[in-house]
N, C-alpha and C positions, 0 to 999 in steps of 0.2 A: 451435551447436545452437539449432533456433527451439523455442521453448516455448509448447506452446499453452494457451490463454488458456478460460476457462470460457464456457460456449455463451450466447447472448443470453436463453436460457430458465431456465438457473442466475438470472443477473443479474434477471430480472424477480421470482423467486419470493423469492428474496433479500428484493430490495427491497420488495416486498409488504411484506413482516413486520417489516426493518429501519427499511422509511421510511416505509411506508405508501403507497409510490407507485410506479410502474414507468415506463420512458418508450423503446419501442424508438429513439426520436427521439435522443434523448443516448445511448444504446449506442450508436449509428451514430457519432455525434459523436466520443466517445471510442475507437469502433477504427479511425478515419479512416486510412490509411496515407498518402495523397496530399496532404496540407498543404503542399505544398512554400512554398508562400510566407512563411508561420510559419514553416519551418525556416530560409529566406533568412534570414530579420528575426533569428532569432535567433541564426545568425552574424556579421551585419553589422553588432547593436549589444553583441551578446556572447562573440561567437566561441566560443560554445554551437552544436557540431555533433551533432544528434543521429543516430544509425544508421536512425532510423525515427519518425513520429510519429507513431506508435499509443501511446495514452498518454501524449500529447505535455503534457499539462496537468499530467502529476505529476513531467515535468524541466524545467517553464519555467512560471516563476510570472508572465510576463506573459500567456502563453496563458491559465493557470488563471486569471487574475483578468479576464480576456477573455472566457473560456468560461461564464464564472462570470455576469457583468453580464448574457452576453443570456439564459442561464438562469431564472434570477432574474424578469428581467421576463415573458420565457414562463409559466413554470411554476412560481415564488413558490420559496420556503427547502424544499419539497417535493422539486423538481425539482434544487434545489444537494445537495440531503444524496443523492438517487440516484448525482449526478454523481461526489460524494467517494467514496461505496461502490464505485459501477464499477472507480475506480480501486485501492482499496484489497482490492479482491477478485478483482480479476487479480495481483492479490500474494499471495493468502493463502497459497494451496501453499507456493507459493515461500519466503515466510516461516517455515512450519512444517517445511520440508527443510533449510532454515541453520540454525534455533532446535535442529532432532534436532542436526547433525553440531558446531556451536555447543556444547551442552551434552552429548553424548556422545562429540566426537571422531568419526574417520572411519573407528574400527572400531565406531560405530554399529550395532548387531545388534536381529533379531526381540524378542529380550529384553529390550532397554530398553523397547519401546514401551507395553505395559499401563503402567508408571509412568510413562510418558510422558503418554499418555491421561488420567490423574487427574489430570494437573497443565498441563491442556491449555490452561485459559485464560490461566495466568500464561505459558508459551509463549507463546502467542498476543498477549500484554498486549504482551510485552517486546517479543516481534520487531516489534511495531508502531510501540511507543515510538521505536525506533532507526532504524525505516526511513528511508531516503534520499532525500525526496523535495522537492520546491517545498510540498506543502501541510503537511508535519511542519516545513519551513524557516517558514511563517507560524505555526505553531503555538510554535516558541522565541522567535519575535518579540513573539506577543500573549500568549501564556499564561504563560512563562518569562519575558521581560523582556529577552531577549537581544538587543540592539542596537548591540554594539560588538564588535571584533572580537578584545578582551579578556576579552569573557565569554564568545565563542563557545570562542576557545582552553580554557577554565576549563569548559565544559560537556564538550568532548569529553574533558578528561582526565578527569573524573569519569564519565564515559559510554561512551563506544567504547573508549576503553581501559582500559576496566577490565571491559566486557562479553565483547571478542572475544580471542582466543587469538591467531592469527595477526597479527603484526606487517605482515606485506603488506595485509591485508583492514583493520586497525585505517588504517591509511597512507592503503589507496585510500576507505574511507570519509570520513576526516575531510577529505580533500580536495576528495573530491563534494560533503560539505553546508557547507563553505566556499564554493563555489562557485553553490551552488543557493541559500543562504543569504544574500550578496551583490546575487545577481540579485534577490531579494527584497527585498532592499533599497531599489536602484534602481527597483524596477517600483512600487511602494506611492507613492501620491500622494494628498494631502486628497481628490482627486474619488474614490478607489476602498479609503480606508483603513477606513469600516466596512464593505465588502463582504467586504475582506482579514480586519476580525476576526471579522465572520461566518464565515468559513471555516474558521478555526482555531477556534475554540468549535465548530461542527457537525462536524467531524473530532474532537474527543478527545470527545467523544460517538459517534461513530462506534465508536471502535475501543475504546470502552467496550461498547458494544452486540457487535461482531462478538465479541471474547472473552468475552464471556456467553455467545453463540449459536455457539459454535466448533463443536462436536460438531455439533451441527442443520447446520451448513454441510458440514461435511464431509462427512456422509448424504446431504446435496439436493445436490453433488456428485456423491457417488456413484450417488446416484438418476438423475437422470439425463445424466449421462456414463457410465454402465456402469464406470466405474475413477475413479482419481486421476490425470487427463492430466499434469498438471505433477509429481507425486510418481513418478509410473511414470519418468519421464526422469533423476530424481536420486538413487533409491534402490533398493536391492534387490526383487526379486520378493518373498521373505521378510519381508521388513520391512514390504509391503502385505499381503500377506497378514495379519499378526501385527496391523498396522492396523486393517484389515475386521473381525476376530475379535473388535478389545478396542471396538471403535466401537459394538456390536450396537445397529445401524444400525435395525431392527424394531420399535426403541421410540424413534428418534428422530423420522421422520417421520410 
């Protein structure tokens, strides 16, 4: 099922208010699908196959810290916090559809969501915490301390398995950021290690900011997409609906 991604005009207004900055330049960059040669490189030194490099810099932290350097010198720590948001905001649905059926189970109903909605940012906090990516992997490196493969073990029993219900999902997560976490490893070098911790301080800033402004994103969403492109794909027509109702969207924008 392809899941579609929030329009380049979400991502600017977004970014406006999140960063203070917008750049159709790096939205292009990050829905690139045609990288193929970053996808060679990063089978050939990690047998990291990815499906597609759209969003290639949030499962391969040699990209992000790649995409990152020529960022940076383009468009200064302005231009990198856009970069991290794009990608953490083609997540957000996403996140908030795992976070419902996560915390309600997959008989998930219209009825959860008003208490759902009042407690939208710690949703939003969590699902972000946990997410699976190369730039949460630099975030357990610099901000956590996690740099052996001792404490990584020792984060995820205190974390993933103790967050998610399903034993299949708890499995194929700690494997992914075992994996992404690694790669991270190997990619970090004196020439690129305080870009790396720049990254990971402007990301839990980030997702400090996004779960602040959950509600507001959700509206400018809706605003303009006319629906919830990625929620409409994973949950009931009811359950948006009950969404729209408890969001009253009229005093967020």
């Amino acid at each position: 099922m392809v899941i579609p991604m929030p329009s380049h005009v979400v991502h600017r207004v977004v970014g406006e208010r999140i960063c203070s900055f917008s750049s159709e330049e790096i939205d292009r960059l990050v829905d690139e699908e045609t990288r193929a040669d970053v996808a060679r490189e990063l089978y050939r030194r990690y047998w990291i196959q990815p499906t597609s490099t759209h969003d290639l810099g949030r499962v391969s932290c040699s990209t992000l810290l790649a995409d990152a350097e020529n960022i940076v010198a383009r468009f200064g720590e302005k231009g990198l916090c856009y970069y991290i948001l794009h990608h953490y905001l083609d997540k957000f649905e996403h996140i908030l559809s795992g976070q419902l059926l996560n915390r309600y189970g997959l008989r998930v109903s219209a009825e959860d969501i008003p208490g759902a909605v009042k407690h939208l940012k710690e949703l939003i906090a969590e699902g972000y915490e946990f997410e699976i990516s190369s730039i949460n992997a630099l975030i357990l490196i610099f901000e956590k301390g996690i740099k052996t493969g001792q404490s990584l073990l020792d984060y995820e029993h205190s974390t993933i398995y103790r967050v998610y219900r399903s034993k299949e999902t708890r499995r194929k997560k700690a494997r992914r950021l075992e994996e992404l976490w690694q790669e991270c490893i190997f990619a970090i070098r004196p020439s690129n290690e305080q870009l790396a911790r720049s990254i990971a301080k402007i990301a839990i800033d980030l997702r400090n900011r996004i779960s602040e402004n959950a509600e507001w994103i959700l509206c400018t969403i809706y605003r303009y997409e006319g629906t919830f492109p990625q929620l409409e794909k994973q949950l009931s027509k009811e359950i948006i609906n009950a969404l729209k109702q408890s969001l009253k969207c009229d005093q967020q924008i």
